[in-house]
N, C-alpha and C positions, 0 to 999 in steps of 0.2 A: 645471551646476546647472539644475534643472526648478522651475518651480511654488513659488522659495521667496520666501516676501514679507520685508520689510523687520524684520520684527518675526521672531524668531529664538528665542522661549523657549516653547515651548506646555506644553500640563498633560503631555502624555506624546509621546515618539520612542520608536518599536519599531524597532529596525536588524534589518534582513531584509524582505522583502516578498513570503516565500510565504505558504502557507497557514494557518499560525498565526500570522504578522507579520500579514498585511491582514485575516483576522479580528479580529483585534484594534484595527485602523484600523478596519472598519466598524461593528462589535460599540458601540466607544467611540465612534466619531465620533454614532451612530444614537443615544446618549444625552446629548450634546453637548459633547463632551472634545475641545477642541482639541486635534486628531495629526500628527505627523511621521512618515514614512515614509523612513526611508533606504534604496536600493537600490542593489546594487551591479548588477547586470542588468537586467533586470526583471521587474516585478510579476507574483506567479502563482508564482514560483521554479521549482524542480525539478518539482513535480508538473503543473505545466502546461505545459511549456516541453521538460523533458527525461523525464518519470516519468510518473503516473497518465492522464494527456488523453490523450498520442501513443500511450502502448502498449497501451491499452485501445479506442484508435481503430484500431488496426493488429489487433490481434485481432476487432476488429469486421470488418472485411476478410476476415480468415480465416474469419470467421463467415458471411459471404455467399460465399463461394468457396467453402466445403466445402456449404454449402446448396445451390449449381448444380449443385454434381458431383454429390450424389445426387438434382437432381429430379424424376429419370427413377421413382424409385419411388412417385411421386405423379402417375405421370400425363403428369406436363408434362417433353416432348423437347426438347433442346437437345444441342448440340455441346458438347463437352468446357469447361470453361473454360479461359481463357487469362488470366493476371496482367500488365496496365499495371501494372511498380513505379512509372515515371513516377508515372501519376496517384494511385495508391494511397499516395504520401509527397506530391504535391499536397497532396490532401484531406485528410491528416495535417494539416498547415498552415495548410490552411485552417481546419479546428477551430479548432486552437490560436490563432489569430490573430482568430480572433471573440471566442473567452473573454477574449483577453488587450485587446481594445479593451472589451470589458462590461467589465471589471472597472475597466482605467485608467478610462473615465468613471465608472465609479461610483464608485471614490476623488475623482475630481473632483466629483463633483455630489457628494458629503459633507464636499466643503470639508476632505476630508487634504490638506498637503503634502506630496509626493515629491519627498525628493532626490534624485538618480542620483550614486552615491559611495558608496566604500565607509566604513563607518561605525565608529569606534574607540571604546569607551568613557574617558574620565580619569577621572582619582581625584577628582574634585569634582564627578563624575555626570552632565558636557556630554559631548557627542557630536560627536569631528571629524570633519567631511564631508570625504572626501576624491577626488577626482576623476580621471580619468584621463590630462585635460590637465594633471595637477600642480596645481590649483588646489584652494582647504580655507576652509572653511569651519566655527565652531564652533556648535550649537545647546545651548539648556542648556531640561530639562522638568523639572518637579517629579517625573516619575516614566517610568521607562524600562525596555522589555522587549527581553531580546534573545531574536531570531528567525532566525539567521545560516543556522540549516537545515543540511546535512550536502552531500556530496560523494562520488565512489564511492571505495569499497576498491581498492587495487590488488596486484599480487603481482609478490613480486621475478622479475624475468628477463622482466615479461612488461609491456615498455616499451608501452602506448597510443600507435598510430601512427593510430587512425582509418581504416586500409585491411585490417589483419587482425586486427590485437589491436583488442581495443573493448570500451569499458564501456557501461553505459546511455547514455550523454551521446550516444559517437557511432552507437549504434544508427540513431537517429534522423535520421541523415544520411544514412544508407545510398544510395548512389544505381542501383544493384542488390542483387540476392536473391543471398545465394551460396550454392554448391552444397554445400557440405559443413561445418559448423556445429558446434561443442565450446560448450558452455556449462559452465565450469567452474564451480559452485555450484546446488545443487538446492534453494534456497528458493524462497518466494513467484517474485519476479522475475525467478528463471532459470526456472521451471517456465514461466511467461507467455510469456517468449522463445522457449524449447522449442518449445512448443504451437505459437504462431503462425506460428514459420518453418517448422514441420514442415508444417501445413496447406497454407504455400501453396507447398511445393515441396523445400524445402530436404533435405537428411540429415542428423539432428541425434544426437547423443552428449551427453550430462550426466554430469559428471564430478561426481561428490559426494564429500568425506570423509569426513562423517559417514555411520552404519547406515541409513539409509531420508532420503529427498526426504522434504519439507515439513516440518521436524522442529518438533516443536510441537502440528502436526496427530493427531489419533485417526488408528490405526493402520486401521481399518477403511475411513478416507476415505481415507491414503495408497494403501492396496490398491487403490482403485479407481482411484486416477487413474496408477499407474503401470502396471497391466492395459491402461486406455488407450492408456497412451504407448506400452505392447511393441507394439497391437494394428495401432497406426499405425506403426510402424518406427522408434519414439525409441530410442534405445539409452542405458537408465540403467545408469551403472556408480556402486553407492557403494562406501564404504567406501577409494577410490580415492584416492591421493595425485600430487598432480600435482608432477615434481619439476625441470621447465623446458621448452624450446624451444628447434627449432633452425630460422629462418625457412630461408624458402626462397624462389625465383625469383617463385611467383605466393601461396604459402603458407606453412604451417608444418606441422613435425611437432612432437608435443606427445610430450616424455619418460612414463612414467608406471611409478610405480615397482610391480614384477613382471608388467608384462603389457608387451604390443609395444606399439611405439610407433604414436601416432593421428596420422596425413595428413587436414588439414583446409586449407579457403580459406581459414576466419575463427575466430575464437576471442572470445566473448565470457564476460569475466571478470565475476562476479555473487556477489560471497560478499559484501556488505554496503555500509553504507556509514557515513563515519567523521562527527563533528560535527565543523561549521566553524567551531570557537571559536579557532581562531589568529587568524581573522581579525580578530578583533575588540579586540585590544592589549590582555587583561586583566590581564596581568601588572603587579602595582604597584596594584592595583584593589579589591583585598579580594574579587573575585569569584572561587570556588575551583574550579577546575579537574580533576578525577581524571585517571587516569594513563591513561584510553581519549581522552580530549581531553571526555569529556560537564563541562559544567556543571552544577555544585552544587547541590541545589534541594532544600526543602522539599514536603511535601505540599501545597502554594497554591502552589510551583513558585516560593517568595521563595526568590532567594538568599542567600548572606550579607551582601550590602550592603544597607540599608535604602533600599527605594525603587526596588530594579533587580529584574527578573522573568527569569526566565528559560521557554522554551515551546519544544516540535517537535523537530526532528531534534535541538536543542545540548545535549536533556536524555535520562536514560537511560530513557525510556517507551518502548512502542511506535510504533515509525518509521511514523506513518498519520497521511495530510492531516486525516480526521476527528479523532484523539486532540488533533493542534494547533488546532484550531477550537474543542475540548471548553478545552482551554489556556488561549487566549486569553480565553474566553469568563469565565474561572473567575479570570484575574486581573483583567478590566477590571471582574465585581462587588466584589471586594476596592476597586480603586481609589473605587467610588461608594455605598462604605459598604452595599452588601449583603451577603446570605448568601451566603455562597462554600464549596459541599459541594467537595472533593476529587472529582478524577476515580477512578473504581474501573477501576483498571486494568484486571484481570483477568476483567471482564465485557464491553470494549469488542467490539467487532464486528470483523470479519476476512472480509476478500473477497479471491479470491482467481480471476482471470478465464482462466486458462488453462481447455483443455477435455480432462473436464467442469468446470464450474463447482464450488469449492471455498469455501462460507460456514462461519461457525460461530460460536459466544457460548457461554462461560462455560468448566466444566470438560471435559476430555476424560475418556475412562472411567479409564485410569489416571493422570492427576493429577487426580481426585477419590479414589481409592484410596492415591496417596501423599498427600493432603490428612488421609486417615482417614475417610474416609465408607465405610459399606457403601452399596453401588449395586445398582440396578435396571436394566438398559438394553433398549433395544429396538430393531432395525434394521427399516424399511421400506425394500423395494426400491422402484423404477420403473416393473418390468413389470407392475403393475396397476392403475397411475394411467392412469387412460382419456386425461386433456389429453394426458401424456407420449407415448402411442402415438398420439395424432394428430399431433404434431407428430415425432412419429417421432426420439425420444429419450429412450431409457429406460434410460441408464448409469449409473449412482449408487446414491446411498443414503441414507438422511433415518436418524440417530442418532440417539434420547434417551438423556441419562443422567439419572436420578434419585435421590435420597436414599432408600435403606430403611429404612422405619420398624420398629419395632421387633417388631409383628407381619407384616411382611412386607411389607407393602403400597406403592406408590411414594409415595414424599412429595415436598419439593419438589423442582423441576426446578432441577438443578446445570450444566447445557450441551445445545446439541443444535450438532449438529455433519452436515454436509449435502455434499455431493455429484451433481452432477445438474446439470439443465436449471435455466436464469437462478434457480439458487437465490442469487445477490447476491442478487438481486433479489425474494424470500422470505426472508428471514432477520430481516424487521423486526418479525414478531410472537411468532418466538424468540426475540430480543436483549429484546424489551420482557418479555416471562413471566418469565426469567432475569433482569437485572434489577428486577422487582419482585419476586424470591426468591416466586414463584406457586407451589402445587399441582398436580401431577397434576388432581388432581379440581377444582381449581377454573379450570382451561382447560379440560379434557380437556368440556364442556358447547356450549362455545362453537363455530358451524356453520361448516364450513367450504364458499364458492360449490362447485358442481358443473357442470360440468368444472372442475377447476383443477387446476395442478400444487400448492397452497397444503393440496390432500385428503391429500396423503402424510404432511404434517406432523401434520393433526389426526387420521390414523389412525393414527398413530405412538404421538401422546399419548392416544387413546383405547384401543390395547391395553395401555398401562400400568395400567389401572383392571382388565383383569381380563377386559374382553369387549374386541369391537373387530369391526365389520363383513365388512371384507375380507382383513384380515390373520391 
């Protein structure tokens, strides 16, 4: 046990201590709510430790490696690159270990308690700490969120040995690059995986079941990032049923039903990941459970116990460190009697860092058409963003969709959906338009800096009016 003082009941214990667990510690603590923290690891969870930090830092790797190998078209010579994995899973580490010391002292300097123990709810609302020396301890708060966060999906036959089979967890261990690479699932997370092993060397294969990688995604931004993936030597196969495995001396072959079988070093498994509410003994609890393991939750994310929350991976929202921040944030005003809006789901933000870069907010052009909307759309390419050809990247595509008004004209903006150069990193004055349910016409005024890559978006929304400069 860490950090716990003699006095054992605070206003509120969040058990979990990722990203929507310790925003909820700082969020409350920064308004003066004495909090408990139960952690079975530590603080940060999956997205700093095994998820969003390391693999977003590791593509940043690929991002300078594939920047050396071409910097010869700029001019500047240089011999081939060559990959330290060494130091390149060093400096992984290194990140992660700065965030995760900011963050413990900053639980500290806000006066949170962290237990280390995994945390159980009872039917009278305390919380057994429980430890891995066998030692327990109970805390009791007038009010309690769980934050338990989720764990990867696994698939039968395909036993996690950490040397070939590998989910997200032991990616991150890696202690070489291997040579030949199956990522069995073509979402967000396997696409990441994809990208980045392919950049810095590896032969990679994605195995999908589903009709089209990124499913969710605008069909016009899958186009481009899997033109990408052929352009690089990814090999996407969907529609693909993976039906076992037969290891082998340094590898495996992967069964695959009507096509020959795939000889790989490594196989990483990426179709999801499940909530971790077993761990949390609710049975007997009044807190209700679904048959995928998500907890129960209303739209304020109260469960059916009076006084217990539910937030992040344990519930069935979008699996995003931000959506559990939005979470958190939205039951600690509830606890101090403010306004507490509902998160809108289906306007959150979605980043998506394989290359190219894949952002996007709100409707796709056909789930605004199965919505019922008549739509307006407009595609901007890359190749005549001036920033884009300086920095000598001009793959993608900047989406709008819009609502048609009745005379024709585009009315509001229902999604823009993006593709391209650090569009993460642009998608914050899409997500906000969208969100404020804005007008065509009344962004479509607003200047967009020159040079910027930030011009494709405002000549996007400016050929929906009718004219439009460049496009």
């Amino acid at each position: 046990m860490s950090d716990a003082p003699p006095d054992t009941h605070f206003d509120l214990i969040v058990i979990g201590g990722g990203p929507a667990g310790y925003a909820a510690a700082l969020y409350g603590s920064a308004a003066g709510l004495n909090i408990a923290v139960v952690e079975m690891d530590k603080v940060g969870g999956t997205c700093l430790h095994r998820g969003c930090i390391p693999a977003k830092e590791l593509l940043e790797t690929a991002h300078v490696f594939r920047t050396v190998g071409h910097a010869s078209q700029f001019g500047v010579e240089s011999s081939a690159p060559t990959l330290d994995f060494t130091t390149t899973m060093a400096r992984k580490q290194q990140v992660v270990d700065t965030l995760f010391n900011g963050l413990s002292g900053l639980l500290k300097n806000r006066k949170v308690t962290v237990f280390n123990g995994t945390g159980t709810l009872q039917a009278d609302r305390s919380v057994l700490v429980s430890t891995p020396e066998g030692e327990s301890t109970t805390v009791t708060g007038d009010s309690v969120i769980l934050a338990a966060g989720s764990v990867p999906r696994t698939i039968p036959g395909f036993d996690v040995d950490g040397r070939v089979v590998l989910t997200s967890d032991e990616v991150f261990e890696l202690d070489a690059l291997p040579r030949k690479v199956a990522v069995i699932g073509g979402g967000a997370i396997g696409c990441e995986f994809a990208s980045m092993l392919s950049d810095l060397g590896s032969e990679v294969t994605i195995l999908e079941a589903l009709p089209q990688i990124l499913p969710g995604v605008d069909k016009d931004v899958v186009n481009v990032v899997r033109r990408s993936f052929k352009g690089r030597g990814i090999d996407v196969r969907t529609g693909t049923k993976v039906l076992g495995q037969t290891p082998g001396s340094t590898g495996t072959t992967i069964e695959l039903e009507g096509q020959d079988p795939l000889n790989v070093d490594a196989v990483i498994v990426s179709i999801g990941r499940r909530p971790l509410s077993d761990s949390l003994g609710l049975l007997g609890t009044g807190v209700v459970v679904d048959q995928r393991g998500f907890v129960e939750v209303d739209e304020l994310c109260r469960t059916a116990v009076d006084g217990v929350w539910a937030v992040g991976d344990l519930i069935a929202t979008p699996g995003l460190a931000h959506v559990g921040y939005a979470e958190a944030i939205l039951v600690i005003k509830q606890l101090l009697g403010e306004e507490a809006i509902p998160v809108d789901y289906g306007r959150v933000a979605w980043c998506i860092y394989c290359q190219p870069e894949v952002a996007f907010a709100g409707l796709s052009e056909q789930a605004a058409i199965d919505a019922g909307y008549e739509v307006k759309t407009t595609k901007h390419r890359w190749g005549g963003n001036s920033r884009a050809l300086i920095i000598g990247d001009t793959e993608g595509v900047v989406k709008i969709i819009a609502e048609k008004r009745p005379d024709g004209t585009a009315g509001q903006l229902l999604g823009v959906h993006m593709a391209g150069p650090w569009v993460t990193e642009q998608l914050g004055q899409a997500y906000l338009a969208v969100n404020w349910e804005a007008t065509i016409d009344e962004i479509a005024p607003f200047i967009q800096p020159h040079p910027s890559l930030s011009e494709s978006f405002g000549e996007a929304v400016l050929s929906l009016t009718g004219r439009s400069l460049n496009s």
